[in-house]
VOPAGU-2260 file (C-alpha; in pm, 1 decimal, decimal comma):
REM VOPAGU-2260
SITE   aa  ch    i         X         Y         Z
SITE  UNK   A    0       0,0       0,0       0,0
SITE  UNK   A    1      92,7     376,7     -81,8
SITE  UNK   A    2     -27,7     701,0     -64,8
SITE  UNK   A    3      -4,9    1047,7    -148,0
SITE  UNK   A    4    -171,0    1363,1     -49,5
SITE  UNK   A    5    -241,0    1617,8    -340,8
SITE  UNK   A    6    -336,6    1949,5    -207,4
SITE  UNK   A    7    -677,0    2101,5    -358,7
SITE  UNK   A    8    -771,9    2486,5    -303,9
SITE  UNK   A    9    -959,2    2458,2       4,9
SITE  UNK   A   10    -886,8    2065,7     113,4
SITE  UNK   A   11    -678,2    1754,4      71,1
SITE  UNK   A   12    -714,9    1442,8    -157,7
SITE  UNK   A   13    -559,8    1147,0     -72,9
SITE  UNK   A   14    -464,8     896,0    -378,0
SITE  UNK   A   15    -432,2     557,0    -210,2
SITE  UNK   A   16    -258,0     262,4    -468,2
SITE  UNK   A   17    -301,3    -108,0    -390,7
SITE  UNK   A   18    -134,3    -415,3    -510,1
SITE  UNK   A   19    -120,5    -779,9    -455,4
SITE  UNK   A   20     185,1    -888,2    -231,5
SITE  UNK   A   21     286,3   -1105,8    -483,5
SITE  UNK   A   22     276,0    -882,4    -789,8
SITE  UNK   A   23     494,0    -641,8    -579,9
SITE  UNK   A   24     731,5    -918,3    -460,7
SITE  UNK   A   25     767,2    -995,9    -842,5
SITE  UNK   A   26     886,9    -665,5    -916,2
SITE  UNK   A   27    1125,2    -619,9    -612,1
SITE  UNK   A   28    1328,8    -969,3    -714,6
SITE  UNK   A   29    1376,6    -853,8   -1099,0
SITE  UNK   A   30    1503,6    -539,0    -982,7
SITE  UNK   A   31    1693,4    -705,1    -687,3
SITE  UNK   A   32    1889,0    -853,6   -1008,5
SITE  UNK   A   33    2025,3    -498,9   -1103,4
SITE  UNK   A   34    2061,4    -389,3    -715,7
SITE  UNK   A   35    1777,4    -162,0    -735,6
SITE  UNK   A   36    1541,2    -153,2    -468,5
SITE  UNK   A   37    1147,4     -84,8    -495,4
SITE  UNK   A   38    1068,5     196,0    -298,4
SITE  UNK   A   39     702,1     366,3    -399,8
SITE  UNK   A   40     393,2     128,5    -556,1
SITE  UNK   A   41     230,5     382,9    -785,8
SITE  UNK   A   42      47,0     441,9   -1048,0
SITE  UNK   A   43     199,3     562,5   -1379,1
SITE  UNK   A   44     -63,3     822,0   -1487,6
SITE  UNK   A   45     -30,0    1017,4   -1192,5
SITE  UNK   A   46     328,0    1025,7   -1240,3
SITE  UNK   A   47     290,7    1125,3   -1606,6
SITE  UNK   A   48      68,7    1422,1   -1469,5
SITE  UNK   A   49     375,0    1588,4   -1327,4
SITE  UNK   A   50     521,7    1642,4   -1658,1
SITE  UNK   A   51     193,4    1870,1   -1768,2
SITE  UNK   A   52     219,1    2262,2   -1681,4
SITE  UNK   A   53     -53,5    2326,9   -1509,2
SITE  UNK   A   54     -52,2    2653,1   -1580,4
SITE  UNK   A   55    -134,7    2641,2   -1926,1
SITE  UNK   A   56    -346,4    2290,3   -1878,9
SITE  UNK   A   57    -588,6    2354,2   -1684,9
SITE  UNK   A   58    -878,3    2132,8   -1793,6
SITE  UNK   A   59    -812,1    1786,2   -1980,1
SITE  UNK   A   60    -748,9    1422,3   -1931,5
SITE  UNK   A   61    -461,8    1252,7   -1914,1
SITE  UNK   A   62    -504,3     865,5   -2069,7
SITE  UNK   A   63    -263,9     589,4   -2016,3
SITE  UNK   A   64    -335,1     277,0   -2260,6
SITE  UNK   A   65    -121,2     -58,3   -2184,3
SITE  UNK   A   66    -199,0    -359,3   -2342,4
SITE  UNK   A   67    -481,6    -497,1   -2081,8
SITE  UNK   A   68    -615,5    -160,6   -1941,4
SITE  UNK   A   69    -656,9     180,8   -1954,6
SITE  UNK   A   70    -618,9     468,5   -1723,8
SITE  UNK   A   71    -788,5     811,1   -1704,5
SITE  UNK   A   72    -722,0    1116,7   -1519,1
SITE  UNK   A   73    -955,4    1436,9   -1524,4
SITE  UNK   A   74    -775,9    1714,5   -1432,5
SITE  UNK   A   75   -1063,7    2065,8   -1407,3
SITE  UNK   A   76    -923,7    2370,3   -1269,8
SITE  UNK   A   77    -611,6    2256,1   -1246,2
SITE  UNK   A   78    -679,3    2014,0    -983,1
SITE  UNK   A   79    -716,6    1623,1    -978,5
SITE  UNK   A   80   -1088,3    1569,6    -980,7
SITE  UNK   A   81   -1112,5    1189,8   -1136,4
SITE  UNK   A   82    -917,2     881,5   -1190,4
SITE  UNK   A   83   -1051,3     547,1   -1354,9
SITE  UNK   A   84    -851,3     212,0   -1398,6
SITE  UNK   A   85   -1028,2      24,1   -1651,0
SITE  UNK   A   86    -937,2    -365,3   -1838,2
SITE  UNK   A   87    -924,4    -374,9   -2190,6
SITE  UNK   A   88   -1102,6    -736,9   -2277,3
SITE  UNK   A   89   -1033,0    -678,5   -2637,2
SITE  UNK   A   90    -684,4    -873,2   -2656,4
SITE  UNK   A   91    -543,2    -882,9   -2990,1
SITE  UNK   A   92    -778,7   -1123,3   -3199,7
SITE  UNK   A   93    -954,3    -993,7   -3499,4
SITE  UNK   A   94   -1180,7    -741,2   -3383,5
SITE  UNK   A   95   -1077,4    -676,0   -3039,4
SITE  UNK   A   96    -856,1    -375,9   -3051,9
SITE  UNK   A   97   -1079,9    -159,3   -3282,0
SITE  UNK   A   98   -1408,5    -269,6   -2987,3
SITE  UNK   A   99   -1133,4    -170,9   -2671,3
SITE  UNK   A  100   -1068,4     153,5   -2903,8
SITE  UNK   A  101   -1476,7     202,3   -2906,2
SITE  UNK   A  102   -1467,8     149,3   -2573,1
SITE  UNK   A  103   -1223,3     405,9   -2457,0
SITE  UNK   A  104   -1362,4     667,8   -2702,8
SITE  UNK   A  105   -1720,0     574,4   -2506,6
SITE  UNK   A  106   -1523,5     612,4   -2147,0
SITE  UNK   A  107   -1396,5     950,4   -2258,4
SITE  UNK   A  108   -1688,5    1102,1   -2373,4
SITE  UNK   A  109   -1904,0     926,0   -2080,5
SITE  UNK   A  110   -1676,1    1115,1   -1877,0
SITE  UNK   A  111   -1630,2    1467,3   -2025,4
SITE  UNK   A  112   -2018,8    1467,2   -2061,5
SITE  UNK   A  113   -2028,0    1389,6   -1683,3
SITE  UNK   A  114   -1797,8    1638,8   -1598,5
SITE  UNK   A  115   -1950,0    1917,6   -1780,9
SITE  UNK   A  116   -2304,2    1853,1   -1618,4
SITE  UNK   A  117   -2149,0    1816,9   -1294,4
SITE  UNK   A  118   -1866,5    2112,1   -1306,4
SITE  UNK   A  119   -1963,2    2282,5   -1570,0
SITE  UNK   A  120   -1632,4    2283,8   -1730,4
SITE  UNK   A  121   -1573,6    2164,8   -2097,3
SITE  UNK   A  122   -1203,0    1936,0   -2123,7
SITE  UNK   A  123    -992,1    2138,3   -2347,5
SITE  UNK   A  124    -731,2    1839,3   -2474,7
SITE  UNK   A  125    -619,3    1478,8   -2396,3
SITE  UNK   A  126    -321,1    1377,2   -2330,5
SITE  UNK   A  127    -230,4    1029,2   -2442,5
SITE  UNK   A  128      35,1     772,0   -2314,1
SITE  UNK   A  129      75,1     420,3   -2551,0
SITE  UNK   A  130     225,7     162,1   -2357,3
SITE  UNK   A  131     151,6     -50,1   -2648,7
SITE  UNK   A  132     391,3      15,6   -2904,6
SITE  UNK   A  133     308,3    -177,2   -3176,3
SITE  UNK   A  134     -85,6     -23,3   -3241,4
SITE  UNK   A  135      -6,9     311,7   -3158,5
SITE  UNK   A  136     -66,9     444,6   -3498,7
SITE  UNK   A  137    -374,9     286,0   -3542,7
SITE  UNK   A  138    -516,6     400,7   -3168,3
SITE  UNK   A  139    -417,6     748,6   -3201,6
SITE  UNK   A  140    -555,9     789,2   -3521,8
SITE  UNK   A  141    -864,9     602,8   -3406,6
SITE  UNK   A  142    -886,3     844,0   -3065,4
SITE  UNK   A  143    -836,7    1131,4   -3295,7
SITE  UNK   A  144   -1171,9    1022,3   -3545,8
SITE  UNK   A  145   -1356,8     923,1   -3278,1
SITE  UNK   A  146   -1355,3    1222,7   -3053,9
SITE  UNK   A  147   -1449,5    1594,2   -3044,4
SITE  UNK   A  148   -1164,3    1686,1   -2836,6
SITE  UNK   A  149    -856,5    1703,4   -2957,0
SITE  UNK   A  150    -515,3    1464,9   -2866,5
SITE  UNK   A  151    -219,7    1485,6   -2824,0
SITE  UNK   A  152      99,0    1236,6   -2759,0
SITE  UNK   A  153     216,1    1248,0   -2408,3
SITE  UNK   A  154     519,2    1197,3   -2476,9
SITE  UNK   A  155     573,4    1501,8   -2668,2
SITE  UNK   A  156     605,4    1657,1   -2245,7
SITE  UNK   A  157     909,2    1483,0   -2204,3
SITE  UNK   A  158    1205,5    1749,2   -2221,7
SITE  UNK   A  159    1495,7    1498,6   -2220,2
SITE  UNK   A  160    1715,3    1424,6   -2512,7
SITE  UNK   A  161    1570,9    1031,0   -2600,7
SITE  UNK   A  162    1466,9     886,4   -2855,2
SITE  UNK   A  163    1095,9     862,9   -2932,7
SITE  UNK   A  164    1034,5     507,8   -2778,4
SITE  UNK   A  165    1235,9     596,5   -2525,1
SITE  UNK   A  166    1016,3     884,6   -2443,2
SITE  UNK   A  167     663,7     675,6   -2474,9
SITE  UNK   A  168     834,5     386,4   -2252,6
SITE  UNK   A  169    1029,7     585,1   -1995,2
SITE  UNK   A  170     770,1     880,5   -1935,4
SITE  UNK   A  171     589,6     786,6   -1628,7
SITE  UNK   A  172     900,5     707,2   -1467,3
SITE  UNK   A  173    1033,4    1036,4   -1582,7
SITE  UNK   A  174     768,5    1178,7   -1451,8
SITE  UNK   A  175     869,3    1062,8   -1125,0
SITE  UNK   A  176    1217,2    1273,5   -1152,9
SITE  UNK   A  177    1110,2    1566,3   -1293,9
């Protein structure tokens, strides 16, 4: 278990991240290999939301896709205000990506529908993390025709001098850092 307290304008949220004891044992003994030691259970899309200026963001979501799930974090105001895990049941039979792809587009607007009614703020952009490399192309150009608002590649935040897999891979960790 981990946590972390984000201050709000007038109050505290506290983001609390579970795992399994043996998913998190799994992880310490590969790094163990390379003398690293696990020190933080997280989750990456709040560590990609450091990289974001949230001075200039100030309404949007943030979307992590991996190859099983997807993440999504509403930021309004500038402030954390909503953050969904989600499995992707699609796999990679014929079919399933383009249905997952349906299904995030549906997530998304479900979401910036419910946010409007409920803050009255419309999302300006989404930010987009692949952790699957290999459909990329085909999501992002799928996210882009299938929603209203536009997107962008998260990885286009990262400042440091890598190459661009480098950046998609690396950025939640460099998020970390920053």
């Amino acid at each position: 278990m981990s946590y972390d307290v984000v201050k709000a304008k007038d109050k505290k949220r506290v983001i609390l991240t579970l795992a399994r004891a043996a998913v998190v044992n799994e992880y310490e003994n590969f790094f163990s290999q390379f003398q690293l030691k696990i020190t933080l259970v997280g989750v990456p899309i709040l560590a990609l939301a450091n990289l974001i200026d949230l001075g200039k963001e100030r309404d949007f979501f943030l979307i992590n896709i991996e190859k099983d799930s997807f993440g999504l974090l509403a930021v309004t105001d500038s402030e954390l205000f909503l953050y969904r895990q989600k499995p992707l049941m699609g796999g990679r039979r014929e079919g399933r990506l383009t249905e997952s792809i349906q299904n995030i587009v549906q997530e998304i607007e479900n979401t910036a529908q419910f946010i409007q009614d409920k803050e009255r703020r419309e999302i300006a952009c989404i930010w987009v993390r692949f952790g699957l490399l290999e459909s990329e192309l085909e999501i992002f150009s799928q996210l882009e025709s299938g929603l209203r608002i536009p997107v962008k590649k998260a990885e286009s935040l990262v400042d440091f001098r890598l190459r661009e897999q480098e950046k998609r891979i690396l950025a939640p960790l460099l998020g970390q850092v920053q």
